[in-house]
DRENKOL-593203 format. One record per residue (C-alpha): x, y, z; residue number from 1. Coordinates in Angstrom, 3 decimals. Example, Ala and Ser with C-alpha at 12.3 -4.5 7.8 and 13.67 -1.06 7.14 Angstrom:
2
c1 | c2 | c3 | n
12.300 | -4.500 | 7.800 | 1
13.670 | -1.060 | 7.140 | 2
% end
This chain:
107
c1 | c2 | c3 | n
-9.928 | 25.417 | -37.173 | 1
-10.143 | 24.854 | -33.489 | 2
-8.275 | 27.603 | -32.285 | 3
-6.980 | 27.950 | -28.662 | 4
-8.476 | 26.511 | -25.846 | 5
-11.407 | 28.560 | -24.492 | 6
-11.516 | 30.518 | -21.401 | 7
-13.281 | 28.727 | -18.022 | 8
-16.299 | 30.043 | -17.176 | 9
-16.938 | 31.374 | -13.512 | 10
-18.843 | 28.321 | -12.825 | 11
-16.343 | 26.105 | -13.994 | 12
-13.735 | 28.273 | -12.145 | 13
-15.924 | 28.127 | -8.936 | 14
-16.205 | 24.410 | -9.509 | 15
-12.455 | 23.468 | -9.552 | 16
-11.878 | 25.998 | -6.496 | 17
-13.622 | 23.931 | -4.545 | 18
-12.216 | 20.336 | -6.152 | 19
-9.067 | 22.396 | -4.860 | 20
-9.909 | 22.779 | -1.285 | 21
-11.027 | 19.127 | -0.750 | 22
-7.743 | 17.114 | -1.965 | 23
-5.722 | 17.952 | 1.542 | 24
-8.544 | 15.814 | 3.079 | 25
-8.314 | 13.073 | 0.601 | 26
-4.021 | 12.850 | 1.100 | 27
-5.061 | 12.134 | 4.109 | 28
-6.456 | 8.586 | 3.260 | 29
-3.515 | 7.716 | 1.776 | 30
-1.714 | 4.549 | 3.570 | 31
-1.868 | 3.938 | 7.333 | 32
1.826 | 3.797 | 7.822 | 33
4.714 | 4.823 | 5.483 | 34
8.140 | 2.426 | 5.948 | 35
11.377 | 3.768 | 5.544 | 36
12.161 | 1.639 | 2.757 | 37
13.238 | 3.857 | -0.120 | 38
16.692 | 3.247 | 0.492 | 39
16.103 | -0.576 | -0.608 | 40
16.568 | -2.034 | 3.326 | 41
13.949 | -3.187 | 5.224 | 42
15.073 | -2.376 | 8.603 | 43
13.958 | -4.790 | 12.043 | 44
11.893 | -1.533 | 12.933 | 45
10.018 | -1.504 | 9.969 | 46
9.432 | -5.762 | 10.174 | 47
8.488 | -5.256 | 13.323 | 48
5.900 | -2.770 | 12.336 | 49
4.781 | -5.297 | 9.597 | 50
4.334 | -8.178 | 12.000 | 51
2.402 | -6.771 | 14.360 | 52
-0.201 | -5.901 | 11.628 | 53
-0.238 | -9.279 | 9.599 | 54
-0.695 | -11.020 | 12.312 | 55
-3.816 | -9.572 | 12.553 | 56
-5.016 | -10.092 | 9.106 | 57
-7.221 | -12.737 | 8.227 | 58
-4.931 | -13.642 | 5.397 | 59
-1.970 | -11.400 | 3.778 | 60
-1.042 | -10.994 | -0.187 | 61
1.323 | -8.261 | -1.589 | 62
-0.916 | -6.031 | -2.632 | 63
-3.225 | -5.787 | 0.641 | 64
1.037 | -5.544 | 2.327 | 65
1.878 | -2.763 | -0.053 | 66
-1.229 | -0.925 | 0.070 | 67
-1.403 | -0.775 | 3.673 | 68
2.558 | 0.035 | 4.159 | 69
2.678 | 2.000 | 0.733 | 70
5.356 | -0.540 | -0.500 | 71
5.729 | -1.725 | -4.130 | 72
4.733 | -5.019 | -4.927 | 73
8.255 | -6.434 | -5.355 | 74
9.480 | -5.651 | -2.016 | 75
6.392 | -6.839 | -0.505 | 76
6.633 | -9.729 | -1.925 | 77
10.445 | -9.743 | -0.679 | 78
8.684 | -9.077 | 3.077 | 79
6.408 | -12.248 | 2.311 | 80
9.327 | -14.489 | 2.097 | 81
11.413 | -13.329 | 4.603 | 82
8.167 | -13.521 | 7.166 | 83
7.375 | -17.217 | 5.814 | 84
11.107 | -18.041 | 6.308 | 85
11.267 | -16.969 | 9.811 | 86
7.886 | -18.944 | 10.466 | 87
5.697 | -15.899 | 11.315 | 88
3.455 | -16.508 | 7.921 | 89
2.598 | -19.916 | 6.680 | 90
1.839 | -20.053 | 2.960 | 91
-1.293 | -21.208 | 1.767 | 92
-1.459 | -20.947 | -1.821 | 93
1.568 | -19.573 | -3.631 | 94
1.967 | -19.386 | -7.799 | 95
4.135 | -17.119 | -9.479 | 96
1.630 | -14.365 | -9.882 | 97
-0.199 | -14.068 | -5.730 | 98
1.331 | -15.493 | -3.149 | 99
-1.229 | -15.956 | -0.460 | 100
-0.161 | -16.279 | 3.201 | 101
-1.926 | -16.683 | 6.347 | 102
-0.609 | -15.942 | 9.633 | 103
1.294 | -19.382 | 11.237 | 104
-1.227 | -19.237 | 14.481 | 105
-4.335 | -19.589 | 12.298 | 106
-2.924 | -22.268 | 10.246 | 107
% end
């Protein structure tokens, strides 16, 4: 009994014109910097970009790592260990679920 879906108004049409026009701004917020690491290899370009910002942070967990490299969790947590084993990160509480790290100089 509900028929087809109804027509938009011109309001409504007006309305999602303009929801429309503002998404190229928000794409813009999306991560700072994008790694090359589709192909599954993080390369010593793309560490090196990763250093120089964690060693910044206050503290670093895979989610702040992926959100600010647009990584998935999994291979942050893969750049997490492989930071801690070289001795650049120094864990500070790690479970199974967040690993929390903290850069080796503040330690």
């Amino acid at each position: 009994m509900g028929g087809g879906k109804k027509k938009p108004t011109v309001s409504q049409l007006e309305k999602r014109m303009k929801k429309e026009e503002k998404k190229p701004e928000e794409e813009k917020k999306k991560p700072q910097m994008k790694l090359q690491a589709s192909t599954g290899d993080l390369t010593e370009v793309s560490l090196e970009a990763v250093i120089k910002e964690v060693v910044k942070m206050k503290y670093v967990t895979p989610y702040t790592l992926s959100s600010r490299f647009g990584l998935k969790i999994s291979r942050a947590k893969r750049v997490l260990r492989e930071l801690a084993s070289r001795g650049i990160l120094a864990p500070y509480d790690v479970n199974h679920r967040v690993p929390i790290y903290v850069p080796a100089s503040r330690k």
